[in-house]
N, C-alpha and C positions, 0 to 999 in steps of 0.2 A: 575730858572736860566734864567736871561734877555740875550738875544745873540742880537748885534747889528749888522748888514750887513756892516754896513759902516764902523766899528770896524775890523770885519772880514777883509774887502777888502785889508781896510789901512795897515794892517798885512800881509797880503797873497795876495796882489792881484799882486805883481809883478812878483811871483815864480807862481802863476796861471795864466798870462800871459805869461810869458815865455813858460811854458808848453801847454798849447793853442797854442801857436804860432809856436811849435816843430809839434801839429800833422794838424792844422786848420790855424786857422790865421785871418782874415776880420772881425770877427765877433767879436774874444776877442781884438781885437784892436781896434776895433771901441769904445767897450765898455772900455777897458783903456782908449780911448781921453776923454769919458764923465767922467770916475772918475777922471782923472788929471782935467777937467774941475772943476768938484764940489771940487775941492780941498782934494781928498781923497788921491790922488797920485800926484807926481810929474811927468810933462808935459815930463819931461828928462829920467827920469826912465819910464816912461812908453816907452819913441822912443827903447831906450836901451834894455828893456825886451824882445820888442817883434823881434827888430835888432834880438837880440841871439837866440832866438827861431825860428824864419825864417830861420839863420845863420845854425842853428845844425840841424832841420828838412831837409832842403835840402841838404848839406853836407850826413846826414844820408842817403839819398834816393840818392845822387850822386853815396857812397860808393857802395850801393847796386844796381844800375846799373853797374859800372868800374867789380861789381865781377859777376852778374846774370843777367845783361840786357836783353842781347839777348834772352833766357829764359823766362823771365821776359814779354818782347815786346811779342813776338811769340803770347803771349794769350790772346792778344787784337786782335784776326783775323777781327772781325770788323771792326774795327780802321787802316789799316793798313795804307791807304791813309793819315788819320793824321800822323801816326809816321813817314812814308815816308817826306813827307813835312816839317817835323817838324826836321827830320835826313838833311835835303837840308837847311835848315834854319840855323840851327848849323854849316853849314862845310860854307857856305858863311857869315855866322853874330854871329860868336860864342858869342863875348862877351855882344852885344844884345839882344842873346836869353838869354844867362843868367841872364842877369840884369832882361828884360821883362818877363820872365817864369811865372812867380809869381803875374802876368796879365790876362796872359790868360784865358782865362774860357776854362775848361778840361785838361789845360796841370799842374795846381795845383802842383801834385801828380805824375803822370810820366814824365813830361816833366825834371825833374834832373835824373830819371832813365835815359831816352835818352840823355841824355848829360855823363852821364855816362857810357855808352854802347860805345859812338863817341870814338873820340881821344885826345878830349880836356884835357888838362894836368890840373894835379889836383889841381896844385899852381896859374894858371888860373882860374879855375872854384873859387877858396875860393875869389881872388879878386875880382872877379865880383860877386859873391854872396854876398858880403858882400856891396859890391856897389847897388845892386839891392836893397837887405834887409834894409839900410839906406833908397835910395828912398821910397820904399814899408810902411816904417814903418812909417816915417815924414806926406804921404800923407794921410793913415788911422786913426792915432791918431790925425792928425791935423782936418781930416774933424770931427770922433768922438770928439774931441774939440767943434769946432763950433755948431757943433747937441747938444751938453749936455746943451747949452741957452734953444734949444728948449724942450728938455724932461726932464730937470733935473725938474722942478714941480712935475711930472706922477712918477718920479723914488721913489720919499718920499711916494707917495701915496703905490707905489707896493713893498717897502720896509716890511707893514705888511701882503703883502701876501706869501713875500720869505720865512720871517719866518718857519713856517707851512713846505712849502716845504724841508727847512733844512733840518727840524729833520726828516721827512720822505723818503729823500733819504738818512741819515745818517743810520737812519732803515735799508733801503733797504741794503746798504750796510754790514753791523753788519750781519744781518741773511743772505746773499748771503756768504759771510766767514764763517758761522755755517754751511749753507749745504756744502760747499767745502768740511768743515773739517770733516764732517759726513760722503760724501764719499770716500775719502780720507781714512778713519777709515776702511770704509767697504771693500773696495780694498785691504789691507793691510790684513786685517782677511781673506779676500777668497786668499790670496797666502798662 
């Protein structure tokens, strides 16, 4: 059985996008601008995937701030200085932070938790998230765009090494769900 990458992507890569972009983000966007580059995907569909993935990853991490924030913050004892700062940033430039959050390097990931925690009203937050998430999206698939001139040669080349790796995390995968289901099995027989 011949599996084509490019095939795959063309297929899957905007629901794997999106999904990327719900938990990560930079990374699979960069690489959507290079396949809308190489013409595997559309330049549109790809802003738009990773838009919605940005859009519902934060949203998700808003929600869970508005219900566990404070919680949540508390165990960053570290950090507190950032979250402080970061809580000061929000009540003088709300709509700012939330566009820019998604910028920052460390606020990634809690920086919607803290904005959720704030007071910012929810029908705020999805506007500007979704303001940010446009920006965010245009400027990473656009620069992956322009980078896919330069890598798209190397990509053909390591197309026969993804291969290989496919089927070997597909492996991994397949026998990770047999042992679940083994212990699972076992569990059930010791009640």
């Amino acid at each position: 059985m011949h599996i084509d990458i490019n095939s795959l992507i063309s297929h899957y890569g905007y629901l794997a996008l999106l999904i990327g972009c719900v938990a990560e983000g930079e990374t699979f966007v960069l690489l959507g601008g290079v396949a809308a580059h190489k013409g595997l995907l559309h330049f549109a569909g790809v802003v738009a995937a990773a838009m919605a993935g940005g859009i519902i990853g934060d949203q998700l991490l808003y929600w869970l701030g508005k219900r566990y924030g404070t919680r949540i913050i508390s165990r960053f004892t570290n950090h507190q200085d950032k979250v402080e700062k970061a809580t000061q940033l929000i009540h003088r430039h709300p709509s700012l932070f939330v566009i820019g959050v998604r910028f920052m390097y460390g606020f990634r990931i809690i920086g919607p938790i803290i904005i959720g925690s704030s007071q910012l009203s929810p029908r705020r937050f999805l506007i500007f998230n979704v303001i940010g998430a446009f920006v965010w999206a245009m400027l990473f698939v656009s620069l992956g765009y322009f980078a896919g001139k330069l890598i798209a040669p190397w990509l053909d080349k390591l197309d026969n090494y993804l291969k290989p790796l496919f089927w070997l995390a597909g492996l991994a995968v397949v026998l990770y769900i047999v042992w679940k289901g083994i212990r699972f099995l076992k569990q059930r027989k010791q009640q």
